[in-house]
N, C-alpha and C positions, 0 to 999 in steps of 0.2 A: 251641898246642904240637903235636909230631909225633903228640904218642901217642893225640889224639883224632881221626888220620882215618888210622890205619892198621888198619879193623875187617877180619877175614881172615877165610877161610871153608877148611875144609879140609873134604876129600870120600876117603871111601875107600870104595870099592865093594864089594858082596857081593852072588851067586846068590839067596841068598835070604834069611830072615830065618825060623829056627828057634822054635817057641815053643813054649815050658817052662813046665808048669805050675807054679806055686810061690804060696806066700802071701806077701803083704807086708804089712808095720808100717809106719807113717808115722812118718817121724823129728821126734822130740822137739828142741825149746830145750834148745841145751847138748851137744845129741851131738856128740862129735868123729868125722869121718872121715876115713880117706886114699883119694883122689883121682888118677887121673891125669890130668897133663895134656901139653900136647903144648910138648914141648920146645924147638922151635922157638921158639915164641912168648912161653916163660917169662924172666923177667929173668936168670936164673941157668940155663936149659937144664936144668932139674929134670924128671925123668919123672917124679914122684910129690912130691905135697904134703901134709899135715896142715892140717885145716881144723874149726872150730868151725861150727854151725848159730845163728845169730846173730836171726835173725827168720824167725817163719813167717807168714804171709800168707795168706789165702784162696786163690791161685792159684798160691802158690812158696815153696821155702824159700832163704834167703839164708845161703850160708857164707861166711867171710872165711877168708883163710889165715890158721895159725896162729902164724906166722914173724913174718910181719907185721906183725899185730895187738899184738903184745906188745910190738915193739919203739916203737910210739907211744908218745905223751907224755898223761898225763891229759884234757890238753884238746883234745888233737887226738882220743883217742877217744870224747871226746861228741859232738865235731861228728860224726865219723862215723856214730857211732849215729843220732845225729839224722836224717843225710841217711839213713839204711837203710831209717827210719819213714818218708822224705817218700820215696823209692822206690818203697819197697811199697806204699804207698797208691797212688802214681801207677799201678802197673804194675795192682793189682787193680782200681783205677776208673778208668782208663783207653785206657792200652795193652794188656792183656788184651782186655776186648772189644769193644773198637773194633777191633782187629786181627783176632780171630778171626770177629768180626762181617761183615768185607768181604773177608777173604782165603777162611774156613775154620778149623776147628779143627785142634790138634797132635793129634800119637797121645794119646787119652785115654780112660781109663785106661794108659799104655803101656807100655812092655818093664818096667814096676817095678811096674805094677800099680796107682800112684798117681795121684789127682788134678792134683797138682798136680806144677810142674817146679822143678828146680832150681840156679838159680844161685850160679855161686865164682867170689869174687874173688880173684885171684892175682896177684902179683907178674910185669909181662911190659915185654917191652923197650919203648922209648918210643915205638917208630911203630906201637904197638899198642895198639888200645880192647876188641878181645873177638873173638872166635872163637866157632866151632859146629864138632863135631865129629860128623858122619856115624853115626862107628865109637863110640856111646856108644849108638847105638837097634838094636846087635845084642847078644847074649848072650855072655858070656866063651870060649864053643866055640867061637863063628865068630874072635870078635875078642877075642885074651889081655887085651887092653887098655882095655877096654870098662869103662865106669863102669856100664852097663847103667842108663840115667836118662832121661827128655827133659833136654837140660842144655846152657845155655849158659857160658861163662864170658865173665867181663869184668874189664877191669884195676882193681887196687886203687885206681890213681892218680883211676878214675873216678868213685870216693866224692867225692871232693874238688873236684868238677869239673860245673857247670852242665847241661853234655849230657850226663851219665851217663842217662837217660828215652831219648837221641836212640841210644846207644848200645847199648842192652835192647831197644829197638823193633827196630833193625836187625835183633840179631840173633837174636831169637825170632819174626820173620816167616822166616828158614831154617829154623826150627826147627818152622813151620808147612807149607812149601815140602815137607820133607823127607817129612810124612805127605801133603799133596795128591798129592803129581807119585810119590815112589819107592815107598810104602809101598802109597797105593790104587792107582794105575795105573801099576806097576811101570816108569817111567821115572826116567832124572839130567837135570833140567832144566841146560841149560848153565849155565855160572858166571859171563857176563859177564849173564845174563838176571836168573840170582839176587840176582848184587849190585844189580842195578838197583832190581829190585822191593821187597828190603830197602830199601836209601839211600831209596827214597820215601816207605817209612812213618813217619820223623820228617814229611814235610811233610803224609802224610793226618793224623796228629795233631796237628796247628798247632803243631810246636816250629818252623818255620822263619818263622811270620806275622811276629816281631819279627825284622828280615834283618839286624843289626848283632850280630854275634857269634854267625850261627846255622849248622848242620850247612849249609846250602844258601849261606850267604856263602864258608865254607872248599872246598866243592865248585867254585864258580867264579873259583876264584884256582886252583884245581889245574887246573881245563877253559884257563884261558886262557895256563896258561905250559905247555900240551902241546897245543894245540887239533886237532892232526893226531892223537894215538892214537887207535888203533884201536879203534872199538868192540863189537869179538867177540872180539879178542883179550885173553887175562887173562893181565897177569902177577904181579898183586897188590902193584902201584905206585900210590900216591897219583893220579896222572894215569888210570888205570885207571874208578877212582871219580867223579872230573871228568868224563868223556866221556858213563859210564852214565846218569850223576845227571842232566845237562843233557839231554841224548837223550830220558830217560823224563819230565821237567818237559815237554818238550814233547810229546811224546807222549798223554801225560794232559790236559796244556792243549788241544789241539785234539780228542778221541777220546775220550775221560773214562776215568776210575778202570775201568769197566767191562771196558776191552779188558788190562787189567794183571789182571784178576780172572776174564776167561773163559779166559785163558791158562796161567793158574795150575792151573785145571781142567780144561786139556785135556792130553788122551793122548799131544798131540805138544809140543816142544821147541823152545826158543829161536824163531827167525825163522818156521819154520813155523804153530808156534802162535798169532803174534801176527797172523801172515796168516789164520788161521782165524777167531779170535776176529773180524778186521774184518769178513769175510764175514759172521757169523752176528749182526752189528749192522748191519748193513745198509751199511758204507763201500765205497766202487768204489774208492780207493787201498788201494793193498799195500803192505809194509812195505820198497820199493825206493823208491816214490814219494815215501815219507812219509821214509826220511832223504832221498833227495835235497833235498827241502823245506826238512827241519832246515838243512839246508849251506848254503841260501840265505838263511834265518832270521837264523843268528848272524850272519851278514855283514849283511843288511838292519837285519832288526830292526825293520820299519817295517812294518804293516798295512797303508799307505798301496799301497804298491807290491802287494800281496797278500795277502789272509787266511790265505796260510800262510806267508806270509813273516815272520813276528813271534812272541813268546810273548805269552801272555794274563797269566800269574801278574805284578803289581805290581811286584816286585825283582827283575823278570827284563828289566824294557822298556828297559833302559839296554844289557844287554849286547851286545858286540860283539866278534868278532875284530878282529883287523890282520891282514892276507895280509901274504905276502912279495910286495915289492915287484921288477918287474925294469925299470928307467928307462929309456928310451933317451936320449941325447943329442943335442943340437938341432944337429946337420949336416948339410951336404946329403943325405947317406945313410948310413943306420944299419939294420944287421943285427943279431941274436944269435941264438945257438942257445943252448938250455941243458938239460940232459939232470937228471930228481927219478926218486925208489924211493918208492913208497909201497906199503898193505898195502891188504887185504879191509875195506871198512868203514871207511875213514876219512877225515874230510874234509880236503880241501886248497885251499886260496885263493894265489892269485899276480895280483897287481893289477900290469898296464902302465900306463905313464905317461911323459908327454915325448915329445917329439919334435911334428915338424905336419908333416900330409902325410893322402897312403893308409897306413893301416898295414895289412897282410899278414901274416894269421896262420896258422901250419902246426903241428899236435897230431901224433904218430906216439908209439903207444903199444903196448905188448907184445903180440901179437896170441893171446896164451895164455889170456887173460882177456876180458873186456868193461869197457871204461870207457864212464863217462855223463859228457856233461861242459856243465853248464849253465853261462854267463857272463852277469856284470851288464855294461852298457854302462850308462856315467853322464855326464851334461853338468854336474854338479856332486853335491854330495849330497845333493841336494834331489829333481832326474830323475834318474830310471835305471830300464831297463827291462831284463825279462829274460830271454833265447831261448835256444836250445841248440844247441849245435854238433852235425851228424850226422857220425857217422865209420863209416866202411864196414868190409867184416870182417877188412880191415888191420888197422883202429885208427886211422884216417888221416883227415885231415878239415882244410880249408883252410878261409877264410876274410877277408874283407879291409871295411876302413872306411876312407870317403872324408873327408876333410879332422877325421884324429884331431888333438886337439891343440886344434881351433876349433872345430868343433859337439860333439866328444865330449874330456872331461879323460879318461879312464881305464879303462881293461877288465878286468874281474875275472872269472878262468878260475875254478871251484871242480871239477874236477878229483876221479872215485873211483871205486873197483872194485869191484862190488854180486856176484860172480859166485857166489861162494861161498854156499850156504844154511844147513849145517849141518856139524858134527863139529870145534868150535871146542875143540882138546883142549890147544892146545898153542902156542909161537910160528907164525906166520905167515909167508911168501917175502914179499920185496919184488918190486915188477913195477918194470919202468922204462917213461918215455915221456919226450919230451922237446918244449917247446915251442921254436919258429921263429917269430921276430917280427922284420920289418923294413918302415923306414918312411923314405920319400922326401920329401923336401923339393922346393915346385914354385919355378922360379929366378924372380928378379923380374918378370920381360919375361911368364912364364908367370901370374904373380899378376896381373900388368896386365889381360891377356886375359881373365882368369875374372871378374876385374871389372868390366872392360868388358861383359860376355855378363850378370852378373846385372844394370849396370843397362840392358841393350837389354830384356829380357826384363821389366824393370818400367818403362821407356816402352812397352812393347806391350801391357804391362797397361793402363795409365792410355789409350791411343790406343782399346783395347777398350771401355771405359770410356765415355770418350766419343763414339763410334760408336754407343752402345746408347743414351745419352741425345740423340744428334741422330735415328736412327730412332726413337726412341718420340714426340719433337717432330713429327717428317714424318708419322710414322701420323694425328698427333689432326687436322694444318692440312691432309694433302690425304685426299677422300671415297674416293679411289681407292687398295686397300692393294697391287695388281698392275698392267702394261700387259701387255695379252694383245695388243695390234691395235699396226701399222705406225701412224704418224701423219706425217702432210706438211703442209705451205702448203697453205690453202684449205679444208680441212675444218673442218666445227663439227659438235659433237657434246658430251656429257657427259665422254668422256674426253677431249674436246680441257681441258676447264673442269679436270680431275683434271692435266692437262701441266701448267696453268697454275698451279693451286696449288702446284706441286713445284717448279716453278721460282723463284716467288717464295717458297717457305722457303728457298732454297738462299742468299738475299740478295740486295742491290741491285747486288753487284758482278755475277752472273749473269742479274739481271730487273730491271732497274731501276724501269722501270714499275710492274710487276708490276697489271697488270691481269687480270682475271679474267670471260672473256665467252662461251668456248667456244666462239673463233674463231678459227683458227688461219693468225693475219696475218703480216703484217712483224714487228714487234714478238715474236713469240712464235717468230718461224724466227730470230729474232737471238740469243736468249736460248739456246735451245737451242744454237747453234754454240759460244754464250759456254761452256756446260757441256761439250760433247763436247770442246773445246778445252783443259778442266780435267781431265778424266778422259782425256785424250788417249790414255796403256800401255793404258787395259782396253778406250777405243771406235776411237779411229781408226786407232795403229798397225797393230795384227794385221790390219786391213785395206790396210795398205800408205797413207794417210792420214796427211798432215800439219795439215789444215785441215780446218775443221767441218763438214758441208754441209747442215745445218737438218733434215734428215729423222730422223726417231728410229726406225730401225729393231731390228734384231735385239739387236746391240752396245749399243743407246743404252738400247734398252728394261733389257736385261740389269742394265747398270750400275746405271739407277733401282732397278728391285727389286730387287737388291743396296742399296740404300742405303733402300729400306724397310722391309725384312726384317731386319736386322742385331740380333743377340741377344747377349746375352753371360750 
C-alpha cells in the first residue's frame, strides 16, 4: 500500500537552540496530551491532536491518538495493543541499540529533560508512514509549535502493518542524525543524504534479509519505474527513496557500514562528507568514481565484467535496468539525432542497436556543466566490455565501431552530470546533450572484397605456418644453419656437403640424386639451376636472368638463408 513508503522528513531551521532550565516529570500510563502535528501530513490537516500515553517502554513512550483509538472496534483494539507490546519490545531490544550503537546517540537527556523519546501515532494521509519534525528539539520561544520532545511520529495505519519496526528505524535514525550533524557540530546534513542513511537502517537490522514483502523489495520497484531520478535532488516522491535506497545498498555493499557512519560524524555534509570519510578509510575512489560505478552496476550487474560492476547483498544480484532504447534500421544508410534533459546526479542508459556497418558516434552536451559518459559495448550479454568516451571542454566527443551489428549487437551510453557538490536545497535545471548515431551499410560487391581479404590473410597465415615447419625440417637435415661463401662447379669443401644436404631436403624434383660428398660436380650444378629456376622473383629476375647458371652466389645464397631462418 502507498502509505508504507511515503516516510517524510520535514526540517525547519534555527540560529541556535536556547536552553531553559526547568524540571521534568516523566509521563505516566494513562496521561492524555495535546500534541502538534504537521498538517501536511495529517489525514484531516489537523494542527493539533489529543492523544493518550498507551505504553512505556525502557526507551519511549507510545501515544495513540485519541480520535482514533476510540473509534476501533473491541477486537481490533487488542490486536493493536498487542502489536504496541511486540513494538516496544522490538524498539527497546533492538532497534534502540543497534541503532544508537553504530550511528551514535539522540539528544539525551534532551530539550525535555528525559530519558526516553516519544512516539504518536496519528491519523495521516495514505502515502504517509511517519515524519520527524526538526522544530520539536527547540523550545516554544524559538518555535510557538514545538512539542519540545525527542519525537517521532508514525501513522496509525502502521499498528496494523508488518513494517511498522522498518518504519520507527527510519525514522528515529533522523532523530539520531539531528543530535550528530545539527546539535553537536552545528550543521543540516542534506536531505537526500538523510533519507538514505535512514532507508538503510531497516536493512542494518535484518528487516529486509526475508526480500518478499520487505521495505528494500518496495524500494526497488520505485528505483526501477523512475531509474533516472536524481539522486541529490528531494522532492519527497516515492522514486526519491528508490534512487537513495539502491545508491546507499551499494555503497555499503562495496565500502561497508563504516563510510555511512564516519559521515554521520563529520562536520561536513552530504557528498563531501562521504569523500572524507573514504579518505580517512583508506579508499583512492571518490564519491564521483563510485556513482559513476553504481551506473554501470544496475545495467551490468555482473561481477564478471568487474568487481564494481555488481551488488554483493543476495536480492539485489538479479537487478537490472532497461535503457531507452534508440534502433537504427537495416538500410543502406541510417542517421539519427536525438536531443535528452537530464539533472545533477542521475543516471541515464540509452542502448543502440540495429543496423550493420561502421557505426559513428557523436555526444555534444551543454558546455555549463561536465558530463562523464562511460558505455558498454556488448557482442551479446554474455561479452561486454567497458571504456569511456572523452569529451573535450565542449562536451563534444565522437567515436566510431567497425562492423556494428556483426562483431558488436549493441552500445549502451550511461550518460551524467557529477558537477555539482553541494547546496542540494531545492529542484534542479535540466542540462541538454544530444546523441548522433549513424551507421552505413557496406554494398555486396564491398562484402565480397572484405571477404575475400579475411580469407587471403588466413592463407598467409596457414603459408606462414608452413614455412616455419619446412625451415625447422631444413635446420635439423642440413649441418649448415647459414652460407656465408660463393660456391661454384669444382669445389669440395664441408660447405659444398651443407649445398648438398639443402638441396636434397628441397626434394627429388630439385636433387634427384641427392647425393652427398662435398663435391661440387655436375650433379650438384644441376640441382642448384633446378632451384634458382624455382625461386626465379627473389634469384634470377633482379639480375636480369631467365635461366639458372649453377653458381650460388649473392641472390642464391640469400634465398637459402631465407628459407632456413623462416620463424613464425
Amino acid at each position: 500500500m502507498l502509505k508504507r513508503f511515503g516516510i517524510k522528513i520535514v526540517f525547519i531551521s534555527f540560529l541556535s537552540i536556547i536552553f531553559l532550565p526547568f524540571f521534568a516529570f516523566a509521563d505516566s500510563q494513562g496521561q492524555v496530551k495535546t500534541f502538534f502535528v504537521d498538517s501536511s501530513y495529517d489525514a484531516k490537516q489537523r494542527e493539533q491532536i489529543s492523544a493518550t500515553l498507551e505504553k512505556v517502554s525502557q526507551n519511549a513512550y507510545f501515544y495513540l491518538e485519541d480520535e482514533w483509538y476510540k473509534n476501533l472496534t473491541e477486537e481490533e483494539k487488542e490486536k493493536v495493543d498487542k502489536n504496541l507490546i511486540t513494538l516496544s519490545q522490538e524498539f527497546d531490544q533492538k532497534i534502540y541499540p543497534q541503532l544508537t550503537s553504530t550511528y551514535g546517540q539522540e539528544w539525551k537527556p534532551g530539550i525535555d529533560n528525559d530519558q526516553r523519546i516519544t512516539i504518536l501515532f496519528h491519523q495521516m494521509r495514505e502515502d504517509a508512514a511517519g515524519y520527524f519534525k526538526t522544530e520539536d528539539e527547540y523550545p516554544k520561544v524559538q518555535s510557538p509549535r514545538s512539542n519540545e520532545r525527542e519525537m517521532v511520529y508514525l501513522a496509525t495505519d502502521s499498528l496494523k502493518d508488518s513494517l511498522a519496526p522498518v518504519y520507527l528505524a527510519h525514522e528515529f535514525t533522523h532523530l539520531i542524525t539531528f543530535n550528530q550533524k545539527e546539535r553537536l557540530r552545528g550543521v543540516s546534513e542534506e536531505t537526500w543524504l538523510n533519507e538514505a542513511r535512514a532507508d538503510y537502517s531497516p536493512t542494518l537490522l535484518g528487516y529486509d534479509s526475508e526480500y518478499q514483502g520487505s521495505n528494500l523489495q518496495q524500494r526497488v520497484k520505485q528505483f526501477l519505474s523512475s531509474p533516472s531520478d536524481s539522486l541529490t535532488e528531494w522532492q519527497n516522491q516515492r522514486k526519491d527513496y528508490g534512487v537513495v535506497n539502491l545508491f546507499i545498498h551499494y555503497l555499503v555493499d562495496h565500502y561497508g557500514i563504516k563510510i555511512l557512519v564516519d559521515s554521520l560524524k563529520s562536520s561536513k555534509v552530504g557528498i563531501e562528507s562521504i569523500n572524507e570519510a573514504l579518505k580517512e578509510n583508506g579508499y583512492q575512489e571518490d564519491f564521483s568514481q563510485i556513482f559513476t560505478n553504481w551506473t554501470i552496476a544496475v545495467f551490468l550487474n555482473d561481477c564478471n565484467f568487474g568487481e564494481k560492476y555488481c551488488y554483493k547483498t543476495e536480492a539485489l544480484k538479479n537487478l537490472k535496468i532497461t535503457p531507452a532504447l534508440i534502433f537504427l534500421p537495416s538500410t543502406q544508410k541510417t542517421q539519427v539525432s536525438l536531443n535528452y534533459s537530464i539533472k545533477q546526479w542521475s543516471g541515464n542508459w540509452y542502448r543502440i542497436m540495429g543496423g550493420e556497418g561502421e557505426l559513428k558516434l557523436e555526444f555534444d552536451g551543454e558546455d555549463k556543466v561536465q558530463f562523464k559518459l562511460p558505455y558498454v559495448l556488448c557482442r551479446d550479454t554474455q561479452k561486454c566490455q567497458v571504456d569511456f568516451l572523452n569529451l573535450d571542454k565542449n562536451q563534444k566527443g565522437e567515436i566510431s565501431f567497425e562492423n556494428f551489428g556483426k562483431d558488436w549487437s549493441s552500445l549502451t551510453l550511461i550518460p551524467s552530470i557529477q558537477s555539482k557538490i553541494s547546496g542540494f536545497n531545492g529542484r534542479e535545471p535540466f542540462y541538454n546533450f544530444r546523441i548522433s548515431a549513424s551507421i552505413e551499410m557496406k554494398s555486396s560487391q564491398e562484402k565480397l572484397i572484405e571477404e575475400l581479404k579475411t580469407q587471403i590473410a588466413a592463407l598467409k597465415a596457414q603459408i606462414a605456418q608452413l614455412q616455419a615447419k619446412i625451415a625447422e625440417i631444413l635446420r635439423k637435415k642440413v649441418s649448415c644453419q647459414r652460407f656465408e661463401n660463393n660456391l661454384y662447379y669444382g669445389m669440395k669443401n664441408e660447405e659444398v656437403r651443407c649445398l648438398q644436404e639443402f638441396l636434397k631436403a628441397q626434394g627429388p624434383e630439385i636433387y634427384p640424386e641427392g647425393l652427398v660428398t662435398g663435391f661440387f660436380g655436375p650433379l650438384t650444378q644441376r640441382a642448384v639451376i633446378r632451384f634458382q629456376e624455382k625461386y626465379a622473383e627473389d634469384i634470377l629476375y633482379p639480375l636480369g636472368l631467365k635461366k639458372g647458371t649453377g653458381f650460388v652466389g649473392p641472390s642464391t645464397r640469400s634465398k637459402i638463408n631465407q628459407l632456413l631462418n623462416i620463424t613464425f
